[in-house]
C-alpha positions as CSV (number, residue, x, y, z in Angstrom):
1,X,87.2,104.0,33.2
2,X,87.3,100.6,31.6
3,X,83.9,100.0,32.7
4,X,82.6,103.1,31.6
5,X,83.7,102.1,27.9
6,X,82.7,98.6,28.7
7,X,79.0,100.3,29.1
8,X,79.3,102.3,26.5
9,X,80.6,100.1,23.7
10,X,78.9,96.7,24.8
11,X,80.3,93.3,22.6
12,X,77.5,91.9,20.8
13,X,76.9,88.4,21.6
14,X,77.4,87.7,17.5
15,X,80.9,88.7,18.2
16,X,82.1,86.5,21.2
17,X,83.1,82.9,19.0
18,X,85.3,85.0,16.6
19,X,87.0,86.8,19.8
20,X,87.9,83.4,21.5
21,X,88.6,81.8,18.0
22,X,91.6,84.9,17.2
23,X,92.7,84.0,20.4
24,X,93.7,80.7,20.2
25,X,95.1,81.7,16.9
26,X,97.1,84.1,18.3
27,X,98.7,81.4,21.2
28,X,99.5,78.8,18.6
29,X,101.4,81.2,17.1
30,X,103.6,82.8,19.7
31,X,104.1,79.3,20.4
32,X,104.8,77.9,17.3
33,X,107.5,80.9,16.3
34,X,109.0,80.7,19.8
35,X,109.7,77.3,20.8
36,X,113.4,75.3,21.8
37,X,113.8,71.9,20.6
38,X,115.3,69.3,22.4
39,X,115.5,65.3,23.1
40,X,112.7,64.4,25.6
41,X,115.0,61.4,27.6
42,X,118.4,59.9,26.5
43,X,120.2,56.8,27.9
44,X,123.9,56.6,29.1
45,X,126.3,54.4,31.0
46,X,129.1,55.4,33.3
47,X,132.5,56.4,31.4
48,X,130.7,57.5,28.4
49,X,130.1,60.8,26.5
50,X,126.7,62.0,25.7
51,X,125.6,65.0,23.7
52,X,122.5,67.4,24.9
53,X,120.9,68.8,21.7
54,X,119.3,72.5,21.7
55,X,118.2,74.5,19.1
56,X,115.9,78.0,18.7
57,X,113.5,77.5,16.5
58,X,112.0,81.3,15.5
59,X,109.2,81.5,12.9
60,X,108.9,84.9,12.7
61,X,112.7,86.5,13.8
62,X,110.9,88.8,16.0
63,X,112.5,87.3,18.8
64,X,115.8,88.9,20.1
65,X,118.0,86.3,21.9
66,X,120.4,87.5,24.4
67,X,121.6,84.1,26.6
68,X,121.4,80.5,27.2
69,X,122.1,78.2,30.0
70,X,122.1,74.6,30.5
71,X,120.5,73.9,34.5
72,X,120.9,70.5,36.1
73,X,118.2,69.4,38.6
74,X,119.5,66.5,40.2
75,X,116.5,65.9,42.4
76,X,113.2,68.0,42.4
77,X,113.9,71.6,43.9
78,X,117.7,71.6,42.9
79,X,118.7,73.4,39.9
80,X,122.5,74.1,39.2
81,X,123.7,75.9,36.1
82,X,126.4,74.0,34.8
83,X,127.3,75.9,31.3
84,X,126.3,79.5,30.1
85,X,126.8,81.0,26.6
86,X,126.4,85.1,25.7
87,X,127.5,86.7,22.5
88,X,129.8,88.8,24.1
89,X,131.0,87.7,27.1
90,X,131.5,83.7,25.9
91,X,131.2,81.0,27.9
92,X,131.1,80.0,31.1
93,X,131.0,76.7,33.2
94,X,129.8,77.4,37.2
95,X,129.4,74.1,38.5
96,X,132.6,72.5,39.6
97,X,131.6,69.1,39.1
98,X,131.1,69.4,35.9
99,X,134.4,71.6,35.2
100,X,136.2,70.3,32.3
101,X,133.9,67.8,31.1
102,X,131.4,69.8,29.8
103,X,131.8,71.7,26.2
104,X,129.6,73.6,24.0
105,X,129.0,71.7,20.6
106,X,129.1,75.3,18.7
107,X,129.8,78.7,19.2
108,X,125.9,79.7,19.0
109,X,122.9,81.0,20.4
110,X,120.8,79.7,17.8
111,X,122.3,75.8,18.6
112,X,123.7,75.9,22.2
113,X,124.0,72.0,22.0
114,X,126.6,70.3,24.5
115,X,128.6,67.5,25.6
116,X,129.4,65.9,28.8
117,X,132.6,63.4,29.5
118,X,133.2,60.7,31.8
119,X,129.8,60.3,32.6
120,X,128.8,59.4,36.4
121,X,126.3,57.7,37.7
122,X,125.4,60.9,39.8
123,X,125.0,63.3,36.7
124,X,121.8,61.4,36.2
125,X,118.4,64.1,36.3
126,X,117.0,66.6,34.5
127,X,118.8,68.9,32.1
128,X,117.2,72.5,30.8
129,X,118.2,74.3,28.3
130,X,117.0,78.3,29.3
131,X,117.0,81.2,26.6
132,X,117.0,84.6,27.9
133,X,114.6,86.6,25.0
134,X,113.2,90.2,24.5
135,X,110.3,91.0,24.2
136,X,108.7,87.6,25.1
137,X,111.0,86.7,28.5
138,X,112.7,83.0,28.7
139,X,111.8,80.1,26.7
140,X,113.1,76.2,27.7
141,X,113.0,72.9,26.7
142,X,114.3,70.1,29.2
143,X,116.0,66.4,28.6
144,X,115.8,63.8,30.9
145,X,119.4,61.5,31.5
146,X,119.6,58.5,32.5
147,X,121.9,56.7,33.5
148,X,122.4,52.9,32.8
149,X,124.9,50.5,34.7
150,X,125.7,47.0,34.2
151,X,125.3,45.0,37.1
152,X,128.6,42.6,38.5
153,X,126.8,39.0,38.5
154,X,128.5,36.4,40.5
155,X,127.5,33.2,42.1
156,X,129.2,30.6,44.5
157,X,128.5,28.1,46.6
158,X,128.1,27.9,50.8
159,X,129.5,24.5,51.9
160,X,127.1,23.0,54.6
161,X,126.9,19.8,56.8
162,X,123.9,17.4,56.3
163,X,121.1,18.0,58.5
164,X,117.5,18.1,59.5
165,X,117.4,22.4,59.3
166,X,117.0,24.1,56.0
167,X,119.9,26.3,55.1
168,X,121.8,28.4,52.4
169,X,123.4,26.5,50.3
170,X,124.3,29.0,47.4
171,X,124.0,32.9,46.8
172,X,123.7,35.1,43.5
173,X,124.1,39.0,43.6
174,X,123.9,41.1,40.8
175,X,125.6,44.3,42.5
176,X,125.5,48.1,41.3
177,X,123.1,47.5,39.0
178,X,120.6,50.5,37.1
179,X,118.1,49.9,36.5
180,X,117.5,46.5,39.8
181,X,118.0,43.6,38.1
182,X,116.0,39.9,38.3
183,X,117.5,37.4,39.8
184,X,115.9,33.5,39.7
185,X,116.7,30.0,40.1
186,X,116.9,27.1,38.1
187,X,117.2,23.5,40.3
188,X,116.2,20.2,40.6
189,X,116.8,20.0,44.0
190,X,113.8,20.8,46.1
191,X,114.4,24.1,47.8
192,X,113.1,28.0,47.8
193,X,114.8,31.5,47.7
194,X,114.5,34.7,48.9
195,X,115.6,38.0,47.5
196,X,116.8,41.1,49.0
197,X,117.8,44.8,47.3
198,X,119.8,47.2,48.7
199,X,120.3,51.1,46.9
200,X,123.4,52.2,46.7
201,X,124.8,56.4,47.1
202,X,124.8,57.0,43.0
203,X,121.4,55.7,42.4
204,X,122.6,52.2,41.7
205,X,121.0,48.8,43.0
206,X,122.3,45.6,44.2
207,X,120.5,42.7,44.7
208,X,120.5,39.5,46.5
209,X,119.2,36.0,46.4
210,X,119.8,33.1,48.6
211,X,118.9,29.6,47.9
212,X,117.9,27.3,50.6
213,X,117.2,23.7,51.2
214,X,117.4,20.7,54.2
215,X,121.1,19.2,53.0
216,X,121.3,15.4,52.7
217,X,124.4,13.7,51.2
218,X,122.8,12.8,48.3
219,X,122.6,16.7,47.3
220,X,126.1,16.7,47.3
221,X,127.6,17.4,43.9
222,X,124.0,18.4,42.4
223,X,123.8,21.8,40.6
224,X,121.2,24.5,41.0
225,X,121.5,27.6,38.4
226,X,121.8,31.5,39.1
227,X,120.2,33.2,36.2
228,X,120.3,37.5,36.3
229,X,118.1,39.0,33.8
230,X,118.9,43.4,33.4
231,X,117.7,46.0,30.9
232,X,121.7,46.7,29.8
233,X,121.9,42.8,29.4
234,X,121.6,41.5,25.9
235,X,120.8,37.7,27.5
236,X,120.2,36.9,30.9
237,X,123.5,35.4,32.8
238,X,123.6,32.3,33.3
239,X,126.3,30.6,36.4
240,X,125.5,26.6,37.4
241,X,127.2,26.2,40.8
242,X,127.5,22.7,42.8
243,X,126.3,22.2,45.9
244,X,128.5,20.9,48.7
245,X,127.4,19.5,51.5
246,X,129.6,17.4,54.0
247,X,128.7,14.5,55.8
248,X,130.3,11.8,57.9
249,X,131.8,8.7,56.0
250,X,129.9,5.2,55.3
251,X,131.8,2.3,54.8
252,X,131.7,-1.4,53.4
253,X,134.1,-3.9,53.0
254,X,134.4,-5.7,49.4
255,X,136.6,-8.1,47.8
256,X,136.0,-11.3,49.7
257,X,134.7,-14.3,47.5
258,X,134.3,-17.4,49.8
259,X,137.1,-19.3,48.3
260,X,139.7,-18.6,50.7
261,X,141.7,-22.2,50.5
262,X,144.6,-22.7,52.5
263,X,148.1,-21.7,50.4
264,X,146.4,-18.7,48.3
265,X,147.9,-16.0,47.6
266,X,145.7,-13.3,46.0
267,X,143.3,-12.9,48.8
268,X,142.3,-8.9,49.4
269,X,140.2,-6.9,51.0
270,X,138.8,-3.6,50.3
271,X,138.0,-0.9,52.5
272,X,135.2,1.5,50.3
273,X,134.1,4.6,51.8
274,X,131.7,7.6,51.2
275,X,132.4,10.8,52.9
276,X,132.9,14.5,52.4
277,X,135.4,15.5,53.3
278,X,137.7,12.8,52.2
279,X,138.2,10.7,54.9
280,X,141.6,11.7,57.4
281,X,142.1,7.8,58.6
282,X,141.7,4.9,57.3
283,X,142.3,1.8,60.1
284,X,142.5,-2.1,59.5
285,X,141.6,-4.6,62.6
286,X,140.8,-7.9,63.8
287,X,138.5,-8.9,66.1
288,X,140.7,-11.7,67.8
289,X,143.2,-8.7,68.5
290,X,146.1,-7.5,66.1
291,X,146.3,-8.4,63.0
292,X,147.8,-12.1,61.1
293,X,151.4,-11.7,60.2
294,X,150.8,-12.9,56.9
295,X,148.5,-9.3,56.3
296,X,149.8,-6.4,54.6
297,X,147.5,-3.1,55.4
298,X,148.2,-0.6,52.3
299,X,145.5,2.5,52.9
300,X,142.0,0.9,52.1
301,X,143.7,-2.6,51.0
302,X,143.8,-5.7,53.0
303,X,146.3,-7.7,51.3
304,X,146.8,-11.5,52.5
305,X,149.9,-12.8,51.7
306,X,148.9,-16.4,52.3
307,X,145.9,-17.7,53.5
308,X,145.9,-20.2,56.3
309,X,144.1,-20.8,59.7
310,X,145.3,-17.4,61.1
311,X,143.2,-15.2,59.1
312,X,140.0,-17.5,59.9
313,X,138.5,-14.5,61.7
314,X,136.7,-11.5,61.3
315,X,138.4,-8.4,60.1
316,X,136.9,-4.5,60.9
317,X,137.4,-1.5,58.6
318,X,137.5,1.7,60.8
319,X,137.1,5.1,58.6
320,X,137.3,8.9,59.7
321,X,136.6,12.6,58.7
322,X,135.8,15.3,60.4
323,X,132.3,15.1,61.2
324,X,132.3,11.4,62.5
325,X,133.6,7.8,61.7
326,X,132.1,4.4,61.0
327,X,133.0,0.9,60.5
328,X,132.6,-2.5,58.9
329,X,133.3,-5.9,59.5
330,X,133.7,-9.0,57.6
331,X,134.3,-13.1,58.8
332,X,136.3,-14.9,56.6
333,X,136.5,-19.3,56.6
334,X,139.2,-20.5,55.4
335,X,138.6,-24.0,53.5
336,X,141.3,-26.9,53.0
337,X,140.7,-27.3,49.1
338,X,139.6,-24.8,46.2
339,X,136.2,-24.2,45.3
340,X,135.3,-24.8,41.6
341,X,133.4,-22.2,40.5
342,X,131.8,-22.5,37.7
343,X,131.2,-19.2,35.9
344,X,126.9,-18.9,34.8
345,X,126.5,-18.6,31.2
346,X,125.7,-14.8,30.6
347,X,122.4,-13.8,29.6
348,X,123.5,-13.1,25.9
349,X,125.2,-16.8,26.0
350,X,121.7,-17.9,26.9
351,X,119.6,-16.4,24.2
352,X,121.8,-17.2,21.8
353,X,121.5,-20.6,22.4
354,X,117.7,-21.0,22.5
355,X,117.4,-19.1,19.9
356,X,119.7,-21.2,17.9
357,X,118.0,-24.6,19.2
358,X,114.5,-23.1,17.6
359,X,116.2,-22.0,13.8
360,X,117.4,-25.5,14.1
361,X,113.8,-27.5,14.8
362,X,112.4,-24.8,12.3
363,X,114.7,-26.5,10.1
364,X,113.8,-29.5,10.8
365,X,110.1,-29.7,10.5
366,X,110.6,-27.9,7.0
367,X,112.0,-30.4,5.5
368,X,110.0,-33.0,6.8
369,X,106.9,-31.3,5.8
370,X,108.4,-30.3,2.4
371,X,109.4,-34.4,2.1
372,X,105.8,-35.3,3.1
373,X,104.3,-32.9,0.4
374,X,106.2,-34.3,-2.4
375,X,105.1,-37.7,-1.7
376,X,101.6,-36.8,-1.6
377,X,101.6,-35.1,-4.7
378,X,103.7,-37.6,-6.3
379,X,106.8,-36.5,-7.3
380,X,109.4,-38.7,-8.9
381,X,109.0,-42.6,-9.0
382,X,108.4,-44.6,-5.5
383,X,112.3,-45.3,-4.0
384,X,111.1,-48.8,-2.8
385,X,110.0,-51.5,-4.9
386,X,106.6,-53.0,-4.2
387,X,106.2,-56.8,-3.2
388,X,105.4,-59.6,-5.4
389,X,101.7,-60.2,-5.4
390,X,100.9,-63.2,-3.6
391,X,99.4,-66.0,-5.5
392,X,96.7,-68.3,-4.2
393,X,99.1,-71.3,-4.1
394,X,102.0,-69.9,-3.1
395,X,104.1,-72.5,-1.2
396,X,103.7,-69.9,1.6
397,X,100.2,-70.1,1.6
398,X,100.6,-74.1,0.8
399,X,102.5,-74.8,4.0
400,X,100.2,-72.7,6.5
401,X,96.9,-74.3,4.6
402,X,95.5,-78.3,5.0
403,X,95.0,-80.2,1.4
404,X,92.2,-79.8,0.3
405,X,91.1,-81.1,-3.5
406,X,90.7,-78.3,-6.1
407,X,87.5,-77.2,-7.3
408,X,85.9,-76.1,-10.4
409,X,87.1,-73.1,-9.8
410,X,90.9,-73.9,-10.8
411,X,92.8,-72.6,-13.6
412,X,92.5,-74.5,-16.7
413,X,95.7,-75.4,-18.6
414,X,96.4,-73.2,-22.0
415,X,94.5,-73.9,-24.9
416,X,96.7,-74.8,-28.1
417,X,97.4,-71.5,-29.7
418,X,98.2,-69.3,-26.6
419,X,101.7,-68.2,-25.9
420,X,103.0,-68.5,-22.0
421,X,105.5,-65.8,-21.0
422,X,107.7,-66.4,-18.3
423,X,109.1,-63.9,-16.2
424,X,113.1,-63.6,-15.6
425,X,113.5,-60.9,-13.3
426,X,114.9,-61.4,-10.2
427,X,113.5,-62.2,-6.5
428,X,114.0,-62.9,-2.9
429,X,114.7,-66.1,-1.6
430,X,112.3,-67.6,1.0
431,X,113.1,-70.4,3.1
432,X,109.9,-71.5,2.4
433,X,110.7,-72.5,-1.2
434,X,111.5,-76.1,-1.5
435,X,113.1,-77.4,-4.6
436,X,112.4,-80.9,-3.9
437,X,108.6,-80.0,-4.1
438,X,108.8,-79.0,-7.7
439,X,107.6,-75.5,-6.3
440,X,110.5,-73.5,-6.2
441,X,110.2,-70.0,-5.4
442,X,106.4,-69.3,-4.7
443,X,105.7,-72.0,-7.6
444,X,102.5,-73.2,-7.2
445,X,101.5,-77.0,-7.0
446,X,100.8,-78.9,-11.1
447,X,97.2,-77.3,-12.0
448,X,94.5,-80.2,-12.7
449,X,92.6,-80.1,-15.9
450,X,88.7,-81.3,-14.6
451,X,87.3,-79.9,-18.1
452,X,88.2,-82.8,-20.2
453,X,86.8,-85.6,-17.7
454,X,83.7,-83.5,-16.7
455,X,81.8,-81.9,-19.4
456,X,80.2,-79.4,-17.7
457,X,79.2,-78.1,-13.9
458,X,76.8,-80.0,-13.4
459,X,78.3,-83.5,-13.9
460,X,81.1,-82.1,-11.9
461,X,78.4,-81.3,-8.8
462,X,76.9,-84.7,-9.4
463,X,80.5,-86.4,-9.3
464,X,80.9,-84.5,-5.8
465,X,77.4,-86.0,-4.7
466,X,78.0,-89.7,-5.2
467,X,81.4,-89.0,-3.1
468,X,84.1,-89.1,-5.8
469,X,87.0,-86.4,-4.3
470,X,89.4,-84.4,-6.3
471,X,92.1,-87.1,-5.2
472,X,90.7,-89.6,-7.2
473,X,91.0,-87.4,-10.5
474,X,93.6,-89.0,-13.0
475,X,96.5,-86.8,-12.5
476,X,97.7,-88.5,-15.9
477,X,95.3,-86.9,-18.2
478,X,95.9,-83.1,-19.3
479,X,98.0,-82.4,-16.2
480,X,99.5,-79.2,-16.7
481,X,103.2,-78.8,-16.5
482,X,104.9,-77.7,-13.5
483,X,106.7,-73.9,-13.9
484,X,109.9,-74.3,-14.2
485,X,111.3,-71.4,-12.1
486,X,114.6,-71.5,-11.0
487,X,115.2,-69.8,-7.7
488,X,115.9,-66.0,-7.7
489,X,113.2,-65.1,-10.4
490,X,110.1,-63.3,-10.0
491,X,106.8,-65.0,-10.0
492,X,104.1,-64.2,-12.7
493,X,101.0,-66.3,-12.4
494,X,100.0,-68.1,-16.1
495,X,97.1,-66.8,-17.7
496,X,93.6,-67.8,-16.6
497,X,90.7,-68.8,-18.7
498,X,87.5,-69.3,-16.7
């Protein structure tokens, strides 16, 4: 029959956009007037309350609302109604799990909101909200919970014996943890980790990391760092753990200087040991057998009472734990007399001194060159007087020189008219100076007057010729008078005419 009227009333092809168009109005309109709101996903942590939000939205008020319930799918294909609200018969609460933790937020249909208590990790899933309506059937909305836990961090350390293997040496777990946490290693200690998860019944993770390495003594003590990093974390934790790894002891002896004299008193030994564990026994011998009767043994001390030839011999330190013992000997000499020993300047001492010794020759050749420079450029009067100038006829010059007869060239005596100054100022006594020569004090020998027997050069040069020496001269006429200088004055030669 429907394809009778089909035939008969055919849909123009005009028509078909507009049918498909009304349509889709239509839809967005059921949908938009029936609709339930609710929170898509909310986060929660064990112990805690949260509240499941539900409201009816109707655009039109068509829609005739008759129940709700709430349904709890745990896992896919499990649904479990845990609350249920009608008008007239009230509430009710089926699932037992949930009994007396779960309460409707208001007395409505319209806003059938809840609350669940003492949250557990297992009441994490998927929660519906379901209306029963007439005429349009049910209408839902669904929130997802999750739930959140903190993880327990720890860390500690695995005590291990030095080795050759590569073992664990600390662990970190970060247990019932949701979501897993992250779990690295911070160390300076060359090693590697490995991780390891394991889920737990109420959806919870725990995981586990294990540091490694090849123990040597010198780990001991060093510190490698746990650090958990989880969504509910507001910083990542942070633990530093120390390693420790045992080994057997090593052992030295100190103490002994070299100057063991004969009568000292203050002589000791000491017994030094590394181990871990501490070390159980600690045991002083000799090697000539037991020990001097002037030594006192206190734990890792050798104590020598008084030195003498008895403890001239060679003492062994003996030290044990649990994983082994070792030993260390020593000789001692014993001397007759005390060694001086002269302690080394320190370093410091010995820069201070050189660098003092250098200020001081800076010093030094400062002033010198600052004396120099001031004597070059003349500053101040000479400190030293200068010597006399040294006259031709000095007595000096007198003594060291043969007679010979004066020339032309001598001084002739003052005319009448001139003035002769004589000098008074003081001067050094020579024992050159002679007073019975009547030239006292560099005075110089009577000067002969040749001008007033020869008139000129020439008859002087002629005299010469025919053999007449300066000997022969008449020392009588116009002989110039001898200086009278008495002896500590200064010389000054008499004026010269020539």
């Amino acid at each position: 029959m429907a394809t009778d009227y089909a035939a008969r009333c055919p849909v123009s092809p005009a028509r078909i956009p507009w049918l498909v168009a009304a349509a889709i109005l239509l839809s967005a309109q059921g949908i938009g007037a029936q609709k339930v709101r609710v929170e898509e996903e909310l986060e929660a942590y064990p112990t805690e309350s949260v509240d499941l939000r539900c409201q009816f939205i109707d655009g039109g008020g068509l829609t005739k609302l008759t129940q709700v319930s709430w349904i709890w799918e745990p896992v896919d294909g499990q649904r479990d109604n845990i609350a249920v609200y009608h008008p007239v018969y009230g509430q009710s609460f089926p699932n037992q799990s949930f009994k007396d933790r779960v309460v409707f937020l208001h007395n409505s249909l319209e806003n059938p909101s809840i609350r669940i208590s003492n949250l557990r990790m297992s009441d994490a899933g998927r929660y519906t909200c379901e209306y029963a309506t007439y005429p349009s059937g049910n209408e839902q909305g669904t929130t997802t919970l999750v739930m959140l836990a903190k993880p327990k961090n720890s860390a500690n350390v695995v005590t291990v014996q030095a080795g050759t293997k590569s073992v664990v040496v600390a662990r970190c777990e970060a247990a019932d943890g949701k979501p897993a946490a992250t779990i690295k290693w911070l160390a300076s200690v060359g090693g590697n980790h490995s991780t390891s998860t394991t889920n737990g019944p109420d959806g919870t993770v725990t995981v586990r990391s294990e540091y490694r390495l090849v123990p040597t003594p010198a780990d001991n003590g060093r510190e490698v760092t746990c650090m958990v990093d989880q969504r509910t974390q507001e910083r990542p934790w942070v633990h530093p753990v120390k390693l420790s790894v045992e080994y057997p002891p090593s052992v030295s002896i100190e103490g002994y200087d070299n100057n063991w004299y004969v009568g000292r008193s203050d002589a000791m030994l000491l017994c030094v040991s590394n181990a871990n564990p501490e070390p159980t026994t600690i045991t002083w011998t000799a090697a000539s057998g037991s020990l001097p009767d002037t030594v006192v043994v206190d734990g890792n001390k050798l104590m020598v009472r008084k030195v003498d030839d008895a403890v001239n011999t060679t003492f062994i330190c003996e030290v044990k734990n649990k994983h082994g013992a070792s030993r260390h000997q020593i000789t001692t000499v014993v001397i007759e007399e005390e060694r001086q020993i002269i302690a080394a300047p320190s370093t410091g001492a010995v820069i201070g001194g050189i660098l003092g010794a250098l200020i001081f020759i800076g010093v030094i050749i400062g002033a010198i060159f600052l004396i120099r420079k001031r004597q070059e450029d003349g500053e101040g009067p000479p400190k030293h007087k200068p010597p006399p100038p040294v006259k031709a006829g000095s007595s000096t010059e007198m003594l060291n020189k043969p007679s010979e007869p004066p020339t032309a060239t001598e001084t002739a005596p003052l005319s009448p008219g001139e003035v002769y100054y004589e000098p008074t100022g003081g001067e050094p006594v020579t024992n050159l100076d002679d007073e019975t020569t009547g030239a006292l004090n560099g005075g110089a020998p009577p000067v002969l007057d040749n001008s007033a027997k020869y008139d000129n050069v020439n008859e002087l040069k002629d005299h010469a010729a025919d053999g007449h020496h300066g000997n022969d001269l008449d020392s009588s006429n116009h002989e110039a008078p001898a200086a009278n200088i008495t002896r500590g004055e200064s010389f000054v030669s008499p004026a010269m005419y020539v």
